[in-house]
N, C-alpha and C positions, 0 to 999 in steps of 0.2 A: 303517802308515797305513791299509792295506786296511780293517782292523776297526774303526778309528774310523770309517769308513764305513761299516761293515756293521751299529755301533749302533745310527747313526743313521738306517739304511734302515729296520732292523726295526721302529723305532717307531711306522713309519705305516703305512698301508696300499700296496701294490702299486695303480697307477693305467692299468692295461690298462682297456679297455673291450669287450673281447671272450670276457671271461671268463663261462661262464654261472652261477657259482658267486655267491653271497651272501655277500661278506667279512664282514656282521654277525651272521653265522650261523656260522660257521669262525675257530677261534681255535686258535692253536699260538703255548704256552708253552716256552723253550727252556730248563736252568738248565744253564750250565757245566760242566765239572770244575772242582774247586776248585784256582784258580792255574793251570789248563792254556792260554789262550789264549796266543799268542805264541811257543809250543815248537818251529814249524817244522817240526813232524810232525804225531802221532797228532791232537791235539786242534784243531791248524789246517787241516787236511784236513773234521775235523766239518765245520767252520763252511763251509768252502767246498763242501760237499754240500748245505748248507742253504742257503746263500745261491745254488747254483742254482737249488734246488726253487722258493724266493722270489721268482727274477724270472721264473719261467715259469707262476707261479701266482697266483692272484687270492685272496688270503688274511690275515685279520689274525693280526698274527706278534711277537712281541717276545722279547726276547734278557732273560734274568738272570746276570749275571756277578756270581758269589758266589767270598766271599776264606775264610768259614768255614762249616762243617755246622750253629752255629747258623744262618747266613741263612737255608742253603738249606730248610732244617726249617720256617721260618717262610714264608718263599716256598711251597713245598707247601702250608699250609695254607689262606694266601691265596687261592693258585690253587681250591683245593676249594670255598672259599666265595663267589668271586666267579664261576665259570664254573656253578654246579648249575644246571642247570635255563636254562640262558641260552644251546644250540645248541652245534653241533658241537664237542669243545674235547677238545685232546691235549695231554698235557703231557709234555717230552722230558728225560729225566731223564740225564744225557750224560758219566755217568762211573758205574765199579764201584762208588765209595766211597756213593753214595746207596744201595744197596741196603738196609742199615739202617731208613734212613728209610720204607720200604714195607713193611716188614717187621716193623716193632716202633713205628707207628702203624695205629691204626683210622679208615681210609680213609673207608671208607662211599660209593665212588664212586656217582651219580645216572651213569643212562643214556647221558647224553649226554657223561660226561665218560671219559677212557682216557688212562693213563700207558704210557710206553715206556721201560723203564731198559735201561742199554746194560751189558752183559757181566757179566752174572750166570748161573748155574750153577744156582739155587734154583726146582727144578719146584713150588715150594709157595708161590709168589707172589698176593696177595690177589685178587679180582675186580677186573675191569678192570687188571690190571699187567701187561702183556708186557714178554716181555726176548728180547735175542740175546745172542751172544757169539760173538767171532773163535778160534779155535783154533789157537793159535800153536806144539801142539807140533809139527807134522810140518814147517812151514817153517823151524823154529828145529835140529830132528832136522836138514834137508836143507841147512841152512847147517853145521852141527857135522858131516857127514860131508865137505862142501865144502873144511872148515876142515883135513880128517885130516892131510895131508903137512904142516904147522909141527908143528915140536916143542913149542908152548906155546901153550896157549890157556887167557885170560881173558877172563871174563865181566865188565862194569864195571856194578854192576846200580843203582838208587837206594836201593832201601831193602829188607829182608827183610821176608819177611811178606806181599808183596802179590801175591794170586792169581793176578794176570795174567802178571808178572813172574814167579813160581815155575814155573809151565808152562814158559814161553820156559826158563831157565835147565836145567831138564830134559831138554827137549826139546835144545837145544842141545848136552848133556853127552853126554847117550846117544848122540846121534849121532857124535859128535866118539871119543868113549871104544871106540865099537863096531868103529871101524877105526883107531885109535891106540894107541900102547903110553903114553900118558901123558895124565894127568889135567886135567881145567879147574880152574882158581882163581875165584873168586866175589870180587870186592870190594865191596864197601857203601859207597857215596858219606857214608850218612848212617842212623841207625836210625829216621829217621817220613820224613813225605811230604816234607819238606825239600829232600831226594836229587834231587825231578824239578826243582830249581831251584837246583843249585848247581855250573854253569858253571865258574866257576873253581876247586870243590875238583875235578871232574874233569879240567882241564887239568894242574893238579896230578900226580892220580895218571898220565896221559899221559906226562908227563915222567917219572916214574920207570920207566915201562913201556919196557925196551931192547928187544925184539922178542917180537913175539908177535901170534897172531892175536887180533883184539881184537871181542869181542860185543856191543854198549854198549845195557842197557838200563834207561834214567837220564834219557829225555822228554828237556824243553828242556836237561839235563847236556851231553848227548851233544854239543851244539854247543861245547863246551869240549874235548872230545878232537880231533874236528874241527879245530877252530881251533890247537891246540898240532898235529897232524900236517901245517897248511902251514907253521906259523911254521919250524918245527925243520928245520934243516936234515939229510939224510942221514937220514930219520924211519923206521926199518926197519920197525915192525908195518905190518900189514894192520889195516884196518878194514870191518868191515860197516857200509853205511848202514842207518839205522832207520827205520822205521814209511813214509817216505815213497824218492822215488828220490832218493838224497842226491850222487849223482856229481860234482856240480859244489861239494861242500864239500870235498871232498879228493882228492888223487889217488893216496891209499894206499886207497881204496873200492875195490875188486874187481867187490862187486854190492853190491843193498840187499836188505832184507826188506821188502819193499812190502806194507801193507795198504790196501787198499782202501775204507775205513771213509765215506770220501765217497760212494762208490756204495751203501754198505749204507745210511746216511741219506735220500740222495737217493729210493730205491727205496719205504723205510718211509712216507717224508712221501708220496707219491704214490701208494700204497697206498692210505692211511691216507683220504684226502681223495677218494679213486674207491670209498670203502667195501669194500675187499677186507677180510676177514678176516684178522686178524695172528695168529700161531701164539702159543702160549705159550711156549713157547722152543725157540728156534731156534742152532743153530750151524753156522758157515762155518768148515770148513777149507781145509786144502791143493788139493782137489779141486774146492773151489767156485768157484776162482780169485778169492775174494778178498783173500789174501793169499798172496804168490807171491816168487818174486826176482825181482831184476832185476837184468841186468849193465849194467857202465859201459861208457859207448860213449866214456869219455877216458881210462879205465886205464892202456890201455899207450900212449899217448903221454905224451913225455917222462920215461918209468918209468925208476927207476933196480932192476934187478933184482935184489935180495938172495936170492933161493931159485930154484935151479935150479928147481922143482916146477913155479911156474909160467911160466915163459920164453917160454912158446909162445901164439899169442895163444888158442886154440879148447879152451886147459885148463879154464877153470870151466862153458864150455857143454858141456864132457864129461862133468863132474863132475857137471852138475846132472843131465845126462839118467840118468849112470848109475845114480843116487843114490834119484829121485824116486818111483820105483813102492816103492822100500823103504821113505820117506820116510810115503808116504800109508798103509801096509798099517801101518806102525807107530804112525802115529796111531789107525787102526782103533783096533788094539788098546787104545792109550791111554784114546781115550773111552769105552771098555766100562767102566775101572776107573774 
């Protein structure tokens, strides 16, 4: 229900009176990830970054929730021709998948107008195009060394192929494999983008999973592992939460891999509108603290223990301290290549 509201907010203008900015001069366009709203992580986090920035700022704002990459292609161009030349105007382009679209159209941005595409890699982005991106291998490393003492670890991913996901799944491995005598399994929800919304095929594979530590990165899927780990009774794996602190979805969650993705928006938009200078690309890892773990503060209550390893309450805050300088020294390395 939040988002039905957060629609309907963006459509109008912010009604402070204390603001010294000109909302008909400041325009911020927002386009989706395609089918991400509602996921309960990564891409409902966006929104709630932005609908801070929104009610603390005096700005015209409007939201595009796009179902295909025709809209969004269309929308872009819209946006080009309706903001040139018409004052301050940024257009937030809030998923990897657009990077295409900035990349193999000729933009032709006017002065006044600036894109912001979220987690892309590509140093050779047109004028006016900035981008960031989260760096998920060292906290994805620092969960897979976390992971070392289960004898079995799966990865429950959505779909192959997709950038951000192959990092994580890496990073994950290496770490896990660095101090384990046994290897991760990789599953595929699905082979296209599918995977980030198919809930019940992931509870599915859940249920076949008899123990193991469990990696899930499968967007709004994930709430289907989740959900089969309270149903089942006696539910042996472990689960990492994703993207957001997911504790309260299960009590097989140990910690989460918390990104931070609403402070990185929050930051940009307000940047963006105080006229700082936005980098051409930017990335946050392990070290930037925007993406970090987090443990559960309801783990071990009511726990039923199946692995001696971790019995003790103060075992994964051991793990992560011991873990973490190796964690970020390996991401180093990572970014170089």
């Amino acid at each position: 229900m939040k988002y039905l509201f957060l629609l309907a907010a963006l459509s109008s203008c912010s009604s402070s009176e204390d603001k010294a900015v000109d909302v008909k001069e400041v325009h911020i366009s927002i386009i989706t990830s395609i089918g991400g709203l509602g996921d309960m992580g990564y891409n409902d986090q966006i929104m709630s970054g932005i609908m801070h920035f929104y009610e603390a700022n005096e700005v015209s704002m409007n939201l595009l929730r796009q179902n295909k990459r025709e809209d969004a292609e269309q929308a872009l161009q819209k946006w080009i021709a309706e903001t040139k030349g018409k004052g301050k105007s940024l257009l937030v382009l809030a998923g990897n998948e657009y990077e295409g679209l900035v990349t193999a159209t000729d933009l032709n941005l006017s002065e006044n107008q600036q894109i912001l595409l979220f987690e892309s890699k590509r140093k050779d982005l047109p004028e006016g195009v900035n981008t960031f991106r989260i760096n998920r291998y060292g906290a994805s490393y620092l969960a897979g060394c976390m992971a070392k003492e289960h004898v079995t670890a799966i990865i429950v991913a959505a779909m192959p192929g997709d950038a951000i996901l192959n990092e994580a799944i890496q990073g994950f491995t290496d770490g896990y494999q660095a101090h384990s005598n046994h290897q991760v399994e990789v599953v595929y929800l699905s082979d296209n983008e599918d995977g980030f919304a198919m809930a019940d095929r992931a509870y599915r594979v859940a249920s076949e999973i008899q123990n193991a530590f469990i990696f899930p990165l499968a967007g709004g899927s994930n709430s289907g592992i989740y959900k089969y780990s309270r149903e089942a009774d006696f539910y042996l794996p472990l689960i990492v939460g994703m993207d957001t602190d997911c504790s309260m979805q299960s009590d097989r969650i140990p910690f989460s891999m918390v990104v931070h993705i609403d402070k990185v928006i929050e930051q940009y938009l307000r940047d963006w509108l105080n006229d700082i200078p936005m980098e051409k690309n930017r990335t946050f890892g392990l070290e930037s603290g925007m993406i970090d773990i987090a443990f559960s503060p309801v783990f071990y209550r009511n726990l039923e223990i199946w692995e001696d390893y971790y019995a003790y309450d103060e075992y994964w805050e051991n793990a992560y301290q011991s873990h973490l300088a190796e964690a970020i020294g390996k991401e180093e390395v990572y970014e170089k290549y």
